[in-house]
N, C-alpha and C positions, 0 to 999 in steps of 0.2 A: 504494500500500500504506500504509492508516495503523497508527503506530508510535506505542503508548503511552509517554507519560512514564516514561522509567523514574523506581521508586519511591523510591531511591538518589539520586535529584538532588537538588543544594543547592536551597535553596526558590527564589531566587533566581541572576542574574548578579551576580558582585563588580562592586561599585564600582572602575575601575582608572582611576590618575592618567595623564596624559600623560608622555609620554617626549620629552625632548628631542631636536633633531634627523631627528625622521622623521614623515613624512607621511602618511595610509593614506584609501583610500578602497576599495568595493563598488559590482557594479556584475550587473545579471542581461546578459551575453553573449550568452543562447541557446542556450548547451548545456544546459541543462532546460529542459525543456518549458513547467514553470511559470516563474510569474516571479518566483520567488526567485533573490536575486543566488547565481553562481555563480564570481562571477570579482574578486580582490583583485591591488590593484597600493600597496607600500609603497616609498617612497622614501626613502632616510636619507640625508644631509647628506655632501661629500666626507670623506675620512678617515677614514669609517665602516670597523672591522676586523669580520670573520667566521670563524666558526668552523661547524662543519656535519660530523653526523655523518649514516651513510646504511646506508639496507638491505643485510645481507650476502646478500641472496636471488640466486641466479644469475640470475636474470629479472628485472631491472633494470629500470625502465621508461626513458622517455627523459629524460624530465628528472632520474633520479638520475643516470644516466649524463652529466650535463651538468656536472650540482656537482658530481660526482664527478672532472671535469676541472679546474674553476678553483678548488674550493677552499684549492688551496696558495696561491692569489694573496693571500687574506687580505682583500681589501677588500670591501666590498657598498654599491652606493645604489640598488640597488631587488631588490622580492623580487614575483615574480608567481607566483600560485596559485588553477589553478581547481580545480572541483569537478564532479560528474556523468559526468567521463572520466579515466581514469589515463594515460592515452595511455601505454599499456604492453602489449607483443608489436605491434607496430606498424609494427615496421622502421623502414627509409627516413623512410617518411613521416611517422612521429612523430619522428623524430630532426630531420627537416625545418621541424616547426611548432615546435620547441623556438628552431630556429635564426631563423625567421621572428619568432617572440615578441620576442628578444634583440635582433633587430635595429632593430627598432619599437624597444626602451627607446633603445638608446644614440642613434638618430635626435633621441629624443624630450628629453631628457634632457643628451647630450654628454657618455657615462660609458664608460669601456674595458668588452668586452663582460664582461670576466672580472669584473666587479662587478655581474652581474644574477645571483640566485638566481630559479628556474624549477620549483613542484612541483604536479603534478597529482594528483587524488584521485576515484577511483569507479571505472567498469567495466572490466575486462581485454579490451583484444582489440578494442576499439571505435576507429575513425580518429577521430582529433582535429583539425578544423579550424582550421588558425590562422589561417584570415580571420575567422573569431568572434572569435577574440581578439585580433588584431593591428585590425581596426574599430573595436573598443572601448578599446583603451588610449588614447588620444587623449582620448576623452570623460571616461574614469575619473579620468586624467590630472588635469582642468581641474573636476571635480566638487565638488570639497572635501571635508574630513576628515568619513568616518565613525567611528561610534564602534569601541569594543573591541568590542562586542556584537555590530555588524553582520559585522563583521571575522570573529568565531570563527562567527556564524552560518553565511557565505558559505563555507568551507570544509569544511559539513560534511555528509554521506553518508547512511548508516540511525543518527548521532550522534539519540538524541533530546533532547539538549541540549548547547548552546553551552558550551565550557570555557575558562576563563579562570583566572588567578591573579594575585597581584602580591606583591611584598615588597621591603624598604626597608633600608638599611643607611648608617652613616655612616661614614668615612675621613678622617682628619684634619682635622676639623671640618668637609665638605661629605655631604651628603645627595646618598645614590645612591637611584634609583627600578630597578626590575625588574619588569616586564610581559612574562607570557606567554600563548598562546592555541594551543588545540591542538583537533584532532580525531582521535576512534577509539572504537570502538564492540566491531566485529568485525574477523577475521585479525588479530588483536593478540597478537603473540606477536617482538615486535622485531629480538630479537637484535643490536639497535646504540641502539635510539633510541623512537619512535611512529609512529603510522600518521604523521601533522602536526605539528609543532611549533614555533612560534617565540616565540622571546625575545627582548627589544629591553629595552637600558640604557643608560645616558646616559653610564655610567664610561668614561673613555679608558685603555685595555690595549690592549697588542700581541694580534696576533691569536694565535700562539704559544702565551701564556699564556691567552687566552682558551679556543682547543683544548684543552689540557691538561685546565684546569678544566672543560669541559662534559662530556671525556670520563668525567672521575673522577663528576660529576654525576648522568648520561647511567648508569653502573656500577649506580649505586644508588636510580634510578627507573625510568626507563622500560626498564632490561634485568635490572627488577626486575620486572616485569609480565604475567600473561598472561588470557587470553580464550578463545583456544580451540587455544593451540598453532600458527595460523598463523599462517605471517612474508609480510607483504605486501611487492610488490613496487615497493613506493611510498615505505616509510617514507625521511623527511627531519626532523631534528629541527636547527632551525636556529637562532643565538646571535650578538646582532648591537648591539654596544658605538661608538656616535655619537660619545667622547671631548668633550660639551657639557661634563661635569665632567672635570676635569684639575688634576693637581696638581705642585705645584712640585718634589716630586721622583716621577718618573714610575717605574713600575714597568717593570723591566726581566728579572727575575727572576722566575721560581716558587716559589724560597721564601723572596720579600719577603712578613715576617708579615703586611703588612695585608691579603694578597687570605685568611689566612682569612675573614675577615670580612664580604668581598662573598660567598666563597664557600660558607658558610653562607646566606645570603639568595639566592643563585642556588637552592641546594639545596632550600628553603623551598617555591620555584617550582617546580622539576621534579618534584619530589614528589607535590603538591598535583596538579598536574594530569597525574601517571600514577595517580595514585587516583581522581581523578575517569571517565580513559577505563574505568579497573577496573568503577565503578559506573555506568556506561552500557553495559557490557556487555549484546551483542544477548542481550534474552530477559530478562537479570541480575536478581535478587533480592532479594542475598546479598551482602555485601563481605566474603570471607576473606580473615585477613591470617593467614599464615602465618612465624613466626618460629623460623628455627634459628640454636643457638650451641651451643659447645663444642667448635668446628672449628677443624682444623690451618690452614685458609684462609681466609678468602674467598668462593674459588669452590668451594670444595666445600659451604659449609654453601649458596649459591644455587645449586647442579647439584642439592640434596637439597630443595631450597623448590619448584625450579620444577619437581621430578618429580613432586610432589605436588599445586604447583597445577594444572598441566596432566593432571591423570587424571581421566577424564570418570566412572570411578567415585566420585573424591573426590566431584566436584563436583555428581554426580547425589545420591548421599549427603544433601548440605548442601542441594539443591533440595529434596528431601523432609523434609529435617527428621529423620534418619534418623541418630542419633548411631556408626554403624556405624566406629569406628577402625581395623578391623582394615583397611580400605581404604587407610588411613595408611601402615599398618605395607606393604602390599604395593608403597604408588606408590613406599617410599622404598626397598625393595628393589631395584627396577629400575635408582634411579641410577647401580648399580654401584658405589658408594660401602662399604667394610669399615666397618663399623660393629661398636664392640663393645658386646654385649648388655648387659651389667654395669655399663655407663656410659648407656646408653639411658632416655629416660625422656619420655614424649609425656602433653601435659595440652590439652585443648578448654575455653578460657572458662578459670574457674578447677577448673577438675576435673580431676582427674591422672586419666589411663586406665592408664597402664602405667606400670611402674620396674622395670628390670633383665630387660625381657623379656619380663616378665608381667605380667598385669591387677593395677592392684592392689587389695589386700583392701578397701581404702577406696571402691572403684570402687560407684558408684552410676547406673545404667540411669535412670534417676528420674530424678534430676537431670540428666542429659545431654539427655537427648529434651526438658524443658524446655527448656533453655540454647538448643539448636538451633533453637527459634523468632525467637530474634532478629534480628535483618536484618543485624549484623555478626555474623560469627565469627573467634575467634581459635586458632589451633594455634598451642600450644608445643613445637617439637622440642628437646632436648638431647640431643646425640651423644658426648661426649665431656668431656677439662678442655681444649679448644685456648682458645686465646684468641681465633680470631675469629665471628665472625657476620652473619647474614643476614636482610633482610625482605623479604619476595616477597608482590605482592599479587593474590587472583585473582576471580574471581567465582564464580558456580553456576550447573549448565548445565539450564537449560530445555527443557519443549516449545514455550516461544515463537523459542528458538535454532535450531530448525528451521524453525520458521515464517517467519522474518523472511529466514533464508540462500533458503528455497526457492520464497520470492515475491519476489527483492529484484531483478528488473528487469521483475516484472508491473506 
């Protein structure tokens, strides 16, 4: 099935520095047909801490269900992740080649097993052979460093483009680096994390505070995201700190001020590349960013972002170019969310639609169905005077969003 460029992609791959500490290499397995690489084996240096957030889907595949075991261990020096199979509903025997996988590392390697991360990506319901992939670590092993590029390629699915990010932060007069690479396209609707995701930094933090900080991260990107409302049953967003840099007084605490610092430039990354899976969106067009504030929380102004991103009416709407708000006014009814009218007030771009409930007199049809041409759109919600707020980012839904789901293992 060939799958256009979506029109939404950076013109280019970022340029991403080396990370201290870890090793990566790509390698085509055989579990696709072609011979594009499908299979990544990354190694980080002892002492490497981890953190790992994971699908709340009840259909777990086997390798969530594997981090989902050692992640309190906190340590990682290697991360394997193919593509073309999720090895998910599998039973036994996908549970079996997670364990056959793990066992190859630590043979390979000499690492406790509870420091191998294990994530698969592609078809539901298909056996996964781990003699494909237990054959090949040896080789991938001894291959040498691929880049970022081949790395985000090899992991990715009906992705019509490779994602990456990076961003850079100093702490006490040393230079931290942050590299991430992710993939997802479709069933992007997280509820924890991304379909893929990993981050590698050279900063030394406990893994603890690491957790902490990816979750809060984690809050306000990728479970800021949606695509088409589905929660796959794969997603793994992974955060994985080599301690190359290390400092004379070591962070021990979470609210030692300097991790705002990193944690800003973590955030920079998670960001960057849940917007990016936004605009690779199967079919996608469109980058809406939809923004509510005036909320008593948090999660109420993101329960009334992502009611909206996810309504296939909004989103068909914004496919046509179709400045129709009143769809607005219906997705955020359904949140469930008390809203009072009085305080209500919704603008697309800079053009106010409504205040206090109704159109307003300024409201301009003209002007909107222009605005609606452009490749981003913005919704402003105000709900209220709370103080907090939310950004939820979505895409628009296609007839190529059919096309792509209902040929994607012709």
């Amino acid at each position: 099935m060939l799958i256009k460029k979506s029109p939404l992609a950076p013109s280019s791959f970022p340029n991403l520095p080396k990370v201290g500490g870890i090793s990566m290499s790509s390698i085509n397995c055989g579990i696709r047909k072609s011979k594009k690489p499908d299979l990544i084996l990354v190694t980080m240096q002892e002492g490497t801490s981890a953190a790992c957030t994971l699908t709340k889907s009840k259909m777990p595949s086997a390798p969530v269900n594997w981090c989902k075991k050692i992640r309190g261990y906190g340590r990682a020096r290697a991360l394997v992740v193919n593509s073309g199979n999720a090895n998910a509903h599998t039973g036994e025997y996908g549970e079996l080649t997670v364990k056959n996988t793990v066992n190859k590392i630590v043979d390979l390697i000499k690492c406790n097993k509870n420091e191998v991360y294990v994530a698969s990506t592609g078809v539901i319901g298909e056996k996964l052979s781990s003699k494909l992939i237990t054959d090949s670590i040896t080789t991938i092993y001894k291959k040498g460093d691929s880049s970022w590029k081949e790395i985000a390629s090899a992991i990715r699915t009906t992705d019509t483009f490779s994602k990456g990010a990076s961003s850079s932060c100093k702490i006490d007069g040393k230079n931290i680096r942050i590299v991430g690479v992710a993939k997802g396209s479709g069933m992007v609707f997280p509820n924890m994390g991304t379909m893929l995701a990993f981050i590698f930094t050279d900063i030394e933090i406990p893994s603890f505070i690491l957790s902490a900080l990816l979750k809060q991260g984690v809050d306000k990107s990728f479970n800021s995201i949606t695509v088409d409302g589905d929660t796959s049953t794969s997603d793994t967003c992974g955060l994985f700190a080599t301690g190359v840099v290390n400092f004379k007084k070591p962070f021990s605490k979470i609210t030692d001020k300097r991790l705002n610092i990193f944690s800003i430039a973590l955030n920079k990354v998670l960001q960057n590349l849940a917007r990016q899976i936004v605009c690779d969106g199967e079919g996608a067009k469109k980058l809406i960013t939809i923004n509510v504030r005036g909320a008593k929380s948090e999660k109420i102004a993101r329960k009334i972002g992502l009611s909206v991103a996810n309504s296939p009416l909004v989103k068909t709407a914004v496919a046509g170019e179709d400045g129709n708000w009143g769809r607005i006014v219906m997705a955020m009814g359904k949140a469930g969310i008390s809203i009072p009218l009085k305080l209500l007030s919704i603008s697309i771009g800079n053009i106010k639609v409504s205040e206090a409930g109704l159109v307003c007199n300024s409201y301009s049809e003209t002007k909107l169905s222009k605005y609606m041409k452009n490749k981003e759109i913005q919704i402003d919600i105000c709900i209220g005077k709370g103080d907090h707020s939310s950004i939820v980012w979505t895409c628009d839904l296609t007839h190529d969003y059919i096309r792509i789901n209902a040929d994607y293992r012709s």
